[in-house]
PyMOL commands that place a pseudoatom at each C-alpha (Angstrom):
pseudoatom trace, name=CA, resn=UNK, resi=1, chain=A, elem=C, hetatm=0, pos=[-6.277, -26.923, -34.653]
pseudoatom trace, name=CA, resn=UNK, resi=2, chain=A, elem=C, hetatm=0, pos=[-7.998, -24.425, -32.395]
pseudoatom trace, name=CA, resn=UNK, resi=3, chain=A, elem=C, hetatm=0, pos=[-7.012, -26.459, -29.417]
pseudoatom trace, name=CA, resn=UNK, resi=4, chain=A, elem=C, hetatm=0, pos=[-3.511, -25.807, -30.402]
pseudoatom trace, name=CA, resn=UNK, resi=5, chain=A, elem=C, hetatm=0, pos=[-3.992, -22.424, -31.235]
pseudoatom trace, name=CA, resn=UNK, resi=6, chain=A, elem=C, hetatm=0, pos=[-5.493, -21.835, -28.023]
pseudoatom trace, name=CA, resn=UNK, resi=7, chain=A, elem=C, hetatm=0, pos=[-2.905, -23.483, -25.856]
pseudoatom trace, name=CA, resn=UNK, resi=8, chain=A, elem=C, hetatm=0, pos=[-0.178, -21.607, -27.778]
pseudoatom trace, name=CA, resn=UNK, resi=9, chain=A, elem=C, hetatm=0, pos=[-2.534, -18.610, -26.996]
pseudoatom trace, name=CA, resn=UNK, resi=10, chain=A, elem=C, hetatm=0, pos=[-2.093, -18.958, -23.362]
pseudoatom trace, name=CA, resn=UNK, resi=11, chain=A, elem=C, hetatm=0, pos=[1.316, -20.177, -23.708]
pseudoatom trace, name=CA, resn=UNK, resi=12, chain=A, elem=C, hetatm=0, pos=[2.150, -16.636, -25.145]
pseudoatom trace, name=CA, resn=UNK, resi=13, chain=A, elem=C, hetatm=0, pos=[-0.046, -14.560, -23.343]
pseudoatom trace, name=CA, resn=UNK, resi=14, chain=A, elem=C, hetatm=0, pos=[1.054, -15.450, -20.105]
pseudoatom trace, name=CA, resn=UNK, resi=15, chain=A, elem=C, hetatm=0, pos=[4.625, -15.335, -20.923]
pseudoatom trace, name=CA, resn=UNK, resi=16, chain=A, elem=C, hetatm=0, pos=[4.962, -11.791, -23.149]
pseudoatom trace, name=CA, resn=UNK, resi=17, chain=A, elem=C, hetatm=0, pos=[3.072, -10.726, -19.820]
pseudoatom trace, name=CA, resn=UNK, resi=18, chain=A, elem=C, hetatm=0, pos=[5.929, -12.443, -17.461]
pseudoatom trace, name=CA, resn=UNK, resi=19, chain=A, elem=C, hetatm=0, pos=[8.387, -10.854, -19.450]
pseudoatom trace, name=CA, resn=UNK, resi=20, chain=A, elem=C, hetatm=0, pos=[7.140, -7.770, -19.785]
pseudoatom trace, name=CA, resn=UNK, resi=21, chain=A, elem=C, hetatm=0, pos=[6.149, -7.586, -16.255]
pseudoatom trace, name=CA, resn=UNK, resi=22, chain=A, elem=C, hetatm=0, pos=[9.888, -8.344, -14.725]
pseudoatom trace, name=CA, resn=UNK, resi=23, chain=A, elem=C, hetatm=0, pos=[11.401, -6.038, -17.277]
pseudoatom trace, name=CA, resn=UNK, resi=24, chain=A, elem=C, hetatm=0, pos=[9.377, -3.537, -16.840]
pseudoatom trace, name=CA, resn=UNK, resi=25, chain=A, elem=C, hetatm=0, pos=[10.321, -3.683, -12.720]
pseudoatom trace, name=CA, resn=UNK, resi=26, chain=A, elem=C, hetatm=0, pos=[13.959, -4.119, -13.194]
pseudoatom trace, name=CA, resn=UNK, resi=27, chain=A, elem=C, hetatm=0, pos=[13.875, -1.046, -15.870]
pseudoatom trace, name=CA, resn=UNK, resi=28, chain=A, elem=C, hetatm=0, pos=[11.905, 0.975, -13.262]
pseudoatom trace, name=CA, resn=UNK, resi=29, chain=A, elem=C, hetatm=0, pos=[12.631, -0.318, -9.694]
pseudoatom trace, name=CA, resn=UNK, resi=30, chain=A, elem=C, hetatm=0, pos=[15.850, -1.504, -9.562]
pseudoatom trace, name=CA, resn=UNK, resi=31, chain=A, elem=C, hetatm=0, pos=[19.479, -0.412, -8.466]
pseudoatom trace, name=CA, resn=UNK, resi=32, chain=A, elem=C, hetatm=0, pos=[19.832, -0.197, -12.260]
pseudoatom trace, name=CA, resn=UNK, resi=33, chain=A, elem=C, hetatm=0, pos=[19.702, -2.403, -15.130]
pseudoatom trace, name=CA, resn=UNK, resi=34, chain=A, elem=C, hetatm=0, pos=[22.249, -5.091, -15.137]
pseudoatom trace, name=CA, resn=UNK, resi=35, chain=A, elem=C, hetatm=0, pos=[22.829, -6.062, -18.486]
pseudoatom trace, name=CA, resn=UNK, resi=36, chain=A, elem=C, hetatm=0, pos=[22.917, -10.047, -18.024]
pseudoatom trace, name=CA, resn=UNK, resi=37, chain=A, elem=C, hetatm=0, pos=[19.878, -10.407, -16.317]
pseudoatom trace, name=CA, resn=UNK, resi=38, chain=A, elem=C, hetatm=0, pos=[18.012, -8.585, -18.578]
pseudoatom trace, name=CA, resn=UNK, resi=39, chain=A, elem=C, hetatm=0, pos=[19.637, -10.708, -21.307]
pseudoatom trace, name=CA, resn=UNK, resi=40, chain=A, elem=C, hetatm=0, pos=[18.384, -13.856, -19.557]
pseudoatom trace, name=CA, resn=UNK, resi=41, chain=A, elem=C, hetatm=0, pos=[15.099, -12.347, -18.594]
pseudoatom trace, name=CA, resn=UNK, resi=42, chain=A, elem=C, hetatm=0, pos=[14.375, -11.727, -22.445]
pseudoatom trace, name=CA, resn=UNK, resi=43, chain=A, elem=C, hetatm=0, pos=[16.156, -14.751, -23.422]
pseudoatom trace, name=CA, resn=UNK, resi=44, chain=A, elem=C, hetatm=0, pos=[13.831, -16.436, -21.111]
pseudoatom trace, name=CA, resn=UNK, resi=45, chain=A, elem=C, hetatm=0, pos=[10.719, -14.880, -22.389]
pseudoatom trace, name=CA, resn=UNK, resi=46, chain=A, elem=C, hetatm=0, pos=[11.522, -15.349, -26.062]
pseudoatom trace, name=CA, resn=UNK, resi=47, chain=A, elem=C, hetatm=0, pos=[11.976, -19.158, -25.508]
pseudoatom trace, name=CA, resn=UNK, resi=48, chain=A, elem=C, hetatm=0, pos=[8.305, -19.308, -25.105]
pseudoatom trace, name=CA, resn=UNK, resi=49, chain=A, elem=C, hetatm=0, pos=[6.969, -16.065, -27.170]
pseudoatom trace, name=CA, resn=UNK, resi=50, chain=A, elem=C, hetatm=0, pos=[8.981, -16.981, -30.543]
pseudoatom trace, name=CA, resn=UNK, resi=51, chain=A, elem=C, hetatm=0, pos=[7.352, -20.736, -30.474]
pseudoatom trace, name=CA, resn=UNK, resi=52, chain=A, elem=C, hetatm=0, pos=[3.703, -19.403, -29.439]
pseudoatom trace, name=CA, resn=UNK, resi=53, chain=A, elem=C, hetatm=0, pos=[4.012, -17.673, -32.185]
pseudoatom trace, name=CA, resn=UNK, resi=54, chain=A, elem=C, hetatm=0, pos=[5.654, -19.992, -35.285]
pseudoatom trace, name=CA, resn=UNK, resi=55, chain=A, elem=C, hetatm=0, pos=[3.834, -22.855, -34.453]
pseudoatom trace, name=CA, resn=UNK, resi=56, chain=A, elem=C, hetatm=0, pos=[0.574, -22.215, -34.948]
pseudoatom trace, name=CA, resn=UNK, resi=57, chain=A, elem=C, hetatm=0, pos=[1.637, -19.585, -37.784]
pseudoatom trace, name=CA, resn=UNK, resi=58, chain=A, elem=C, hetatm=0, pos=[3.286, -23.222, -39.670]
pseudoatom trace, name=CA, resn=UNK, resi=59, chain=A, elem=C, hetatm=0, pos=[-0.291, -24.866, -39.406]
pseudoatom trace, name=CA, resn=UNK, resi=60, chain=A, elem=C, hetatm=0, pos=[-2.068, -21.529, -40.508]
pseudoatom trace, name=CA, resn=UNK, resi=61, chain=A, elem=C, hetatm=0, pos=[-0.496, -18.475, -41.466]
pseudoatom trace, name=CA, resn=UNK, resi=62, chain=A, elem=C, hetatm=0, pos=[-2.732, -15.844, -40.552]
pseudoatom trace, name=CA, resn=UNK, resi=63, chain=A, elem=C, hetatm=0, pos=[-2.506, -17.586, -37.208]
pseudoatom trace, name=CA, resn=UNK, resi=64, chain=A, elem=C, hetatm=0, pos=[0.715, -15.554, -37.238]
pseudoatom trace, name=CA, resn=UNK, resi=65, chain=A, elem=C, hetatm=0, pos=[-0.355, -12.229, -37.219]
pseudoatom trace, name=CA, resn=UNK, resi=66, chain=A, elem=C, hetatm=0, pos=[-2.924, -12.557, -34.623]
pseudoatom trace, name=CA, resn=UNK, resi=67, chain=A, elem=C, hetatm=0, pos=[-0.355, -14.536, -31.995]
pseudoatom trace, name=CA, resn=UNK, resi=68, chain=A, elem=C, hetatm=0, pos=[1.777, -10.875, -32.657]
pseudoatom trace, name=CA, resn=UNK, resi=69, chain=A, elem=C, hetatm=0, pos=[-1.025, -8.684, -32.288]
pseudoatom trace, name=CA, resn=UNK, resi=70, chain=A, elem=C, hetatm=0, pos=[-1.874, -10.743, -29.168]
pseudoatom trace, name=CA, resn=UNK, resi=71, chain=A, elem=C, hetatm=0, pos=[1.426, -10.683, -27.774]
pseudoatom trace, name=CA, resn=UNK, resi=72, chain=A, elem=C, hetatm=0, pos=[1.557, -6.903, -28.460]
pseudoatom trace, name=CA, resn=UNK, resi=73, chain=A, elem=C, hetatm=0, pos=[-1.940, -6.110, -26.573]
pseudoatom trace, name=CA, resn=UNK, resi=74, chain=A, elem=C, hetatm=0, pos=[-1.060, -8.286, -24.086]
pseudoatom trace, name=CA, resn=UNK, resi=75, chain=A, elem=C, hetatm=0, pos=[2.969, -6.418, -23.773]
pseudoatom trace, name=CA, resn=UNK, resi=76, chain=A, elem=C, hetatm=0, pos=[1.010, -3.029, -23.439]
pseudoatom trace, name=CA, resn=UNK, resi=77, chain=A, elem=C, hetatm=0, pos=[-1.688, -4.173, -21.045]
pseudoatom trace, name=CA, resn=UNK, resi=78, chain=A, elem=C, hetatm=0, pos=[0.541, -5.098, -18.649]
pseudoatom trace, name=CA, resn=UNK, resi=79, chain=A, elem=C, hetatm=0, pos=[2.357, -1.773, -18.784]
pseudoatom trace, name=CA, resn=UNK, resi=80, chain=A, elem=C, hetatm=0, pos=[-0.524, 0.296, -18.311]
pseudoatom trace, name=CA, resn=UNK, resi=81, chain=A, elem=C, hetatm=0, pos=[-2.045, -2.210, -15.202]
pseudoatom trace, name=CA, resn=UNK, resi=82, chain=A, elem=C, hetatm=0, pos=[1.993, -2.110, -14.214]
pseudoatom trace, name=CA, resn=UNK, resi=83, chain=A, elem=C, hetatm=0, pos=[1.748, 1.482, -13.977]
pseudoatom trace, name=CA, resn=UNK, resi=84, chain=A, elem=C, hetatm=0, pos=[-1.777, 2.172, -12.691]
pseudoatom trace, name=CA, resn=UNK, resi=85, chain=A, elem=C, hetatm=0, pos=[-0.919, -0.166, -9.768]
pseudoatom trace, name=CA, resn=UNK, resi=86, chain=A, elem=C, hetatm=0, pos=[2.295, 1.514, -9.091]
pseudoatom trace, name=CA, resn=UNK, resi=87, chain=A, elem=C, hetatm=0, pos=[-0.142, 5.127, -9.124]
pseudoatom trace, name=CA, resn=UNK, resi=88, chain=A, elem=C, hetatm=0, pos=[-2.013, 2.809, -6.493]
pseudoatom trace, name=CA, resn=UNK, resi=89, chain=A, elem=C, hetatm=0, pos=[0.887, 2.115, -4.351]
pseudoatom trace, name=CA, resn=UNK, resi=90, chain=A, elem=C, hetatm=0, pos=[1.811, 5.462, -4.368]
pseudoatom trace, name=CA, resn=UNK, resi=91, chain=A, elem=C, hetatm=0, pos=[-1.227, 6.822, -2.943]
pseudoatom trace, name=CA, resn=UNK, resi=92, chain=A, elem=C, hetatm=0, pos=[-0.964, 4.118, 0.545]
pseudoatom trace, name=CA, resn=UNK, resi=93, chain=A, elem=C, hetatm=0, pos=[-0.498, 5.715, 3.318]
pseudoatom trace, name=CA, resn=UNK, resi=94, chain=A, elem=C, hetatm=0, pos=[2.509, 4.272, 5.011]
pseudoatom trace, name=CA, resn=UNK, resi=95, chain=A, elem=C, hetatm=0, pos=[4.290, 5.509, 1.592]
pseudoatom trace, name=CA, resn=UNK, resi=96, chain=A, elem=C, hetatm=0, pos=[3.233, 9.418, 2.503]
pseudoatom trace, name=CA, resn=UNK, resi=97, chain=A, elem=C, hetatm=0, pos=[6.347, 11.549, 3.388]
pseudoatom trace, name=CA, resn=UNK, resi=98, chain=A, elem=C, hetatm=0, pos=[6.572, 11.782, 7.211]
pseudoatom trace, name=CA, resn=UNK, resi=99, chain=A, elem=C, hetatm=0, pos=[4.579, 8.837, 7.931]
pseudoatom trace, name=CA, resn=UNK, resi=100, chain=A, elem=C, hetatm=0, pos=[6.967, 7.082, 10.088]
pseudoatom trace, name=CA, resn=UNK, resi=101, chain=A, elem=C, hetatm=0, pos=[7.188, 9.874, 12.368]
pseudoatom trace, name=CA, resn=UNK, resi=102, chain=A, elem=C, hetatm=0, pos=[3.266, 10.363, 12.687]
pseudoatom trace, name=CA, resn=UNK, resi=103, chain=A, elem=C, hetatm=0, pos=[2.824, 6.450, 13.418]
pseudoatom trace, name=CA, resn=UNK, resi=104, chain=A, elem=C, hetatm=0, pos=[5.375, 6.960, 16.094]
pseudoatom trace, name=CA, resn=UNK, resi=105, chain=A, elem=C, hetatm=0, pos=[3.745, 10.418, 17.719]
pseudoatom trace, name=CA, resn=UNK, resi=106, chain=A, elem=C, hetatm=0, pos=[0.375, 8.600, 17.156]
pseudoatom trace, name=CA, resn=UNK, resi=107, chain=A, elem=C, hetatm=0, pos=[1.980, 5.253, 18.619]
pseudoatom trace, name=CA, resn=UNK, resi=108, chain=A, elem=C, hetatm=0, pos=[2.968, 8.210, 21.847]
pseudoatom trace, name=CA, resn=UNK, resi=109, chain=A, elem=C, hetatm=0, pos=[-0.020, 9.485, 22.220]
pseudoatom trace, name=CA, resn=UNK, resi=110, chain=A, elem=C, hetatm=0, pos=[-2.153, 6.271, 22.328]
pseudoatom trace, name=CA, resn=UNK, resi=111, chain=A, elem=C, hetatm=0, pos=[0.149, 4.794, 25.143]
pseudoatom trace, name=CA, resn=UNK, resi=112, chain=A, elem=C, hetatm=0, pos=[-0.473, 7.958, 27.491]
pseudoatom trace, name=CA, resn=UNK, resi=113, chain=A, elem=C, hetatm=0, pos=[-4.173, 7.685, 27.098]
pseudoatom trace, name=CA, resn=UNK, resi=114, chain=A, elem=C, hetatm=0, pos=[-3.674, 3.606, 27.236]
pseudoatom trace, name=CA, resn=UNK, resi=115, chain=A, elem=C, hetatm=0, pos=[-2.444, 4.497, 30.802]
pseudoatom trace, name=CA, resn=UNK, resi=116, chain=A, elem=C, hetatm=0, pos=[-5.794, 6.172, 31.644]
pseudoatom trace, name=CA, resn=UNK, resi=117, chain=A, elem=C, hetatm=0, pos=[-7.287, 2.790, 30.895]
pseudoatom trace, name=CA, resn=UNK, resi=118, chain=A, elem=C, hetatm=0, pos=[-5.279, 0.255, 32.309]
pseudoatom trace, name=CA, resn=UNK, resi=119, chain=A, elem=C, hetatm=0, pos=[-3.560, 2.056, 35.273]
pseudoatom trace, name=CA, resn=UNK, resi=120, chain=A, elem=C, hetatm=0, pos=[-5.802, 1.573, 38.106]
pseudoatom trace, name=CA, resn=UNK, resi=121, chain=A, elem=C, hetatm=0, pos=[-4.796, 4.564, 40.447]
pseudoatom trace, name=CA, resn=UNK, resi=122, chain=A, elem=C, hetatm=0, pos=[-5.142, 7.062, 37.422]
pseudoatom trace, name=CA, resn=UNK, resi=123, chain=A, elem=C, hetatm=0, pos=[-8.342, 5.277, 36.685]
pseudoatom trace, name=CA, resn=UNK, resi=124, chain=A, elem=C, hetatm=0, pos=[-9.298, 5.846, 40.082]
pseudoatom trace, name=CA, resn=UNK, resi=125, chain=A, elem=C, hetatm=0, pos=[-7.575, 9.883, 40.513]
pseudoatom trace, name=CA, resn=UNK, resi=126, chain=A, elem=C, hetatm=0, pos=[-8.930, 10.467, 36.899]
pseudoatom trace, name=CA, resn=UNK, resi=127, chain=A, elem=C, hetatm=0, pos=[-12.346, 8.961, 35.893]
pseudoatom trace, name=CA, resn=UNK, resi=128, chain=A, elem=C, hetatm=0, pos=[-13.310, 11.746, 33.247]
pseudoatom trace, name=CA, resn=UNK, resi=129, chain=A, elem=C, hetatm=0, pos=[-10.544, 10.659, 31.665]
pseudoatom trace, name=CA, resn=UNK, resi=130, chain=A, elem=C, hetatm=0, pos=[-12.488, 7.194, 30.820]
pseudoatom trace, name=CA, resn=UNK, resi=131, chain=A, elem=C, hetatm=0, pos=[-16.127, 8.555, 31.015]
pseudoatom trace, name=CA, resn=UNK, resi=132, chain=A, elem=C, hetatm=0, pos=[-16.997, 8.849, 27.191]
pseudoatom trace, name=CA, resn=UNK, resi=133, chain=A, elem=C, hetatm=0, pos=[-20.087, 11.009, 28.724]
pseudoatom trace, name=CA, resn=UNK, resi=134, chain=A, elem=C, hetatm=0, pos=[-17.938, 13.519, 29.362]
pseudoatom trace, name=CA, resn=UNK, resi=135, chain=A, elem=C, hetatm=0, pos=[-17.863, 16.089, 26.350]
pseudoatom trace, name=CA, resn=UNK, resi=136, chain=A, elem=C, hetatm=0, pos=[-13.811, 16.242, 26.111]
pseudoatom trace, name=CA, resn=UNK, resi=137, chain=A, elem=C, hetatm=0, pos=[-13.134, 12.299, 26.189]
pseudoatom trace, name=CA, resn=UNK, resi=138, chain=A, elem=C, hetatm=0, pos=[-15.867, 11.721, 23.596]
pseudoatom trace, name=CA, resn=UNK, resi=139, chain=A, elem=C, hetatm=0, pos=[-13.689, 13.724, 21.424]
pseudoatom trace, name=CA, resn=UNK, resi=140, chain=A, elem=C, hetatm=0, pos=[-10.996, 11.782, 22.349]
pseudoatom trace, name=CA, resn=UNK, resi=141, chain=A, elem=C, hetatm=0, pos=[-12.720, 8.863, 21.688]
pseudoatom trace, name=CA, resn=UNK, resi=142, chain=A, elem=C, hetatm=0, pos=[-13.469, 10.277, 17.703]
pseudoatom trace, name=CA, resn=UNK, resi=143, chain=A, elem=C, hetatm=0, pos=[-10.571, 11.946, 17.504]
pseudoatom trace, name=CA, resn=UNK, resi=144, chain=A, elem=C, hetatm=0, pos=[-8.682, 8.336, 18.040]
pseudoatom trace, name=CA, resn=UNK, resi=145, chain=A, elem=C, hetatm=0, pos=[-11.352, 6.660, 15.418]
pseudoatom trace, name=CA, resn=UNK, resi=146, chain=A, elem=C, hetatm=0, pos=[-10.140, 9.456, 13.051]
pseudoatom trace, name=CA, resn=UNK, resi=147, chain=A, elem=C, hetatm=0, pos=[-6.390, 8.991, 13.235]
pseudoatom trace, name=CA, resn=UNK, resi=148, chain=A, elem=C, hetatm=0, pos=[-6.959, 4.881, 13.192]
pseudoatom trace, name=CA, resn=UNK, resi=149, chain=A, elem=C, hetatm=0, pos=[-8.678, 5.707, 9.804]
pseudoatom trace, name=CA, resn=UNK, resi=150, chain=A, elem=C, hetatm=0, pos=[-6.707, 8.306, 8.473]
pseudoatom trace, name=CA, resn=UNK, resi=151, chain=A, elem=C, hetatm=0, pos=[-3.418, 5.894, 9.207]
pseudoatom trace, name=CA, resn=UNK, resi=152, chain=A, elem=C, hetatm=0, pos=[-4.657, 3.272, 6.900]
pseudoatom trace, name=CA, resn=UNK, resi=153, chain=A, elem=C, hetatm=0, pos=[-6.849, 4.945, 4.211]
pseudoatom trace, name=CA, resn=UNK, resi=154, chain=A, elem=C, hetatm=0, pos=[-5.623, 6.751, 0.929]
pseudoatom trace, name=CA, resn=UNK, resi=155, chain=A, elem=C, hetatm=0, pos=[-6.610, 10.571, 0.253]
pseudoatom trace, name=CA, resn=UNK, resi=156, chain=A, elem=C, hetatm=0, pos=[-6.645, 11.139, 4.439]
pseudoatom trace, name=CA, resn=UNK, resi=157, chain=A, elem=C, hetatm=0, pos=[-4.596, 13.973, 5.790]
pseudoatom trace, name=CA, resn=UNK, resi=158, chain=A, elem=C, hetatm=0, pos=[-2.938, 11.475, 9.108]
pseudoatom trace, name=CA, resn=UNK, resi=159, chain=A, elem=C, hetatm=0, pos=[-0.695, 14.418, 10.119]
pseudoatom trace, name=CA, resn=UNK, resi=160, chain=A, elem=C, hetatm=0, pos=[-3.541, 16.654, 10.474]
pseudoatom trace, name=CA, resn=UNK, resi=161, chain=A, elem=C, hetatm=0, pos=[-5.567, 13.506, 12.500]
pseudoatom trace, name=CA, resn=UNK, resi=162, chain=A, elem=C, hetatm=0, pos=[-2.687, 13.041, 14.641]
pseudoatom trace, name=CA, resn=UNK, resi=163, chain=A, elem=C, hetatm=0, pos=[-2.678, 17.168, 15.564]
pseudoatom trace, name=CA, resn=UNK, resi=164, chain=A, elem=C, hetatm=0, pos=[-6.754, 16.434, 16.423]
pseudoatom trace, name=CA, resn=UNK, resi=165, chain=A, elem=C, hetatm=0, pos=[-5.688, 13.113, 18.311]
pseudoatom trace, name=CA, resn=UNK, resi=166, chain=A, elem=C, hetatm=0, pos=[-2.858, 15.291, 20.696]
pseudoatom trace, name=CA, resn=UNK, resi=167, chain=A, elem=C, hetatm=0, pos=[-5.338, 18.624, 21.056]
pseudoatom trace, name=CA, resn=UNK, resi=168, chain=A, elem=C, hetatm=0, pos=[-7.786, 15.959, 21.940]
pseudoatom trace, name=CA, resn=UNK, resi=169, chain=A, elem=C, hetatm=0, pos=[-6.005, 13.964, 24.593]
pseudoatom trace, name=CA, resn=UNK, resi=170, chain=A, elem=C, hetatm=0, pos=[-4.878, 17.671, 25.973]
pseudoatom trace, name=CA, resn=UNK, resi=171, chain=A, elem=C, hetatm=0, pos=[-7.872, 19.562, 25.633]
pseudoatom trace, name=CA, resn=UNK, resi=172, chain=A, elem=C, hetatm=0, pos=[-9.708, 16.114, 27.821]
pseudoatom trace, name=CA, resn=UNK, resi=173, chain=A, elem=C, hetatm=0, pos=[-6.981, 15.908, 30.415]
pseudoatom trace, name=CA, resn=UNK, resi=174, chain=A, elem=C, hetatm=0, pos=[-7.375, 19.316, 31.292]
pseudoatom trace, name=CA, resn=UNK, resi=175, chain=A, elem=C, hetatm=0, pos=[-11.022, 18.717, 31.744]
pseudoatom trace, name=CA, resn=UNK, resi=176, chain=A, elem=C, hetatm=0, pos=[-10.587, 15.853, 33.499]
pseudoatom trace, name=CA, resn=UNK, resi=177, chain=A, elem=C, hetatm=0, pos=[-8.001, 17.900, 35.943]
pseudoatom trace, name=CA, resn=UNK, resi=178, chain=A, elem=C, hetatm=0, pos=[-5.294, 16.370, 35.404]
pseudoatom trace, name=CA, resn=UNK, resi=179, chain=A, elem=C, hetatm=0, pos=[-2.132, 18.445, 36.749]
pseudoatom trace, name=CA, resn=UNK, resi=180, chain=A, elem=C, hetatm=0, pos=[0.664, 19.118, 34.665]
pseudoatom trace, name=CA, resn=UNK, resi=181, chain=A, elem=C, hetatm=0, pos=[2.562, 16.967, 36.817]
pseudoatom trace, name=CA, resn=UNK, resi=182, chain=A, elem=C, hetatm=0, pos=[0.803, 14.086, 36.583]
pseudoatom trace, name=CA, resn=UNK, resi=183, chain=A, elem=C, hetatm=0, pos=[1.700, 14.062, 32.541]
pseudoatom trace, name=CA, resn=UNK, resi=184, chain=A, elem=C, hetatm=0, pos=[4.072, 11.182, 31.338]
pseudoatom trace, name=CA, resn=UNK, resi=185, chain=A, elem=C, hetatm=0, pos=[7.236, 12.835, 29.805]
pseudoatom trace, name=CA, resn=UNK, resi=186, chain=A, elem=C, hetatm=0, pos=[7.224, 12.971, 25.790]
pseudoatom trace, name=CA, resn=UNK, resi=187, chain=A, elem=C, hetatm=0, pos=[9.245, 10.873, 24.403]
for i in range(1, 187): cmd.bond("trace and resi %d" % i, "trace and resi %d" % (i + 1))
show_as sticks, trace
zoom trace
């Protein structure tokens, strides 16, 4: 008997949370509810809920009760981790308003300091510009740490990082001489 009841147990606590998971996204995430899956989805669910719940309740019948209390607790934890997951999600920053044009001036600014480092002749015409001694291309060097950080952690102001990241780079390739000239064209 309490093998039973706990197999039935699992049986229904994993599928009210199924259900209740996939309903919950389709109610919340989708293109709207379309009646027939959600038919099928519950339809689906209650083939397994509605016997996790009689059978045992046959052998014992206070076994009842409990398999619908634990199918409700079970219903309403998986809303509330549903939705504090979502809050989660939220919060990442690649789903921040404007991100996809601050990855892309970020992704800019990187490859014009990228050609400080890998392009011999400025190498060679510029060397402040890779000298981390120097005071302007050590901020450089943070201010690059900062927007790498701020890019993937929640609670980070990126746009901001990226404005430090472009004074940076300008503020160094002044001090490093570089002539207006000599600047790659923004993109």
């Amino acid at each position: 008997m309490p093998a039973m009841m706990l197999l039935w147990g699992v049986a229904l606590v994993l599928a009210t949370a199924a259900t209740t998971y996939v309903l919950h996204r389709k109610l919340t995430h989708g293109r709207g509810p379309e009646p027939d899956g959600i038919f099928w989805d519950v339809f689906g669910g209650l083939v397994v809920i509605t016997p996790a719940i009689l059978v045992p309740a046959v052998h014992w019948s206070p076994a009842g009760l409990i398999m619908i209390f634990v199918g409700i607790a079970t219903a309403a934890g998986t809303l509330l981790s549903s939705r504090k997951v979502e809050r989660l999600h939220a919060t990442e920053p690649r789903r921040r308003a404007g991100f996809p044009d601050d990855a892309a001036r970020h992704e800019n600014i990187l490859e014009q300091w990228r050609q400080y480092e890998l392009d011999p002749a400025r190498t060679i015409d510029f060397p402040a510009m890779t000298d981390v001694r120097t005071a302007e291309t050590a901020a450089l060097t943070r201010a690059i740490h900062e927007a790498e950080y701020c890019k993937v952690t929640a609670g980070t102001d990126y746009r901001a990082a990226v404005e430090r990241l472009a004074q940076a780079l300008a503020a160094a390739e002044r001090a490093a001489g570089v002539p207006t000239a000599a600047l790659p064209s923004p993109r």
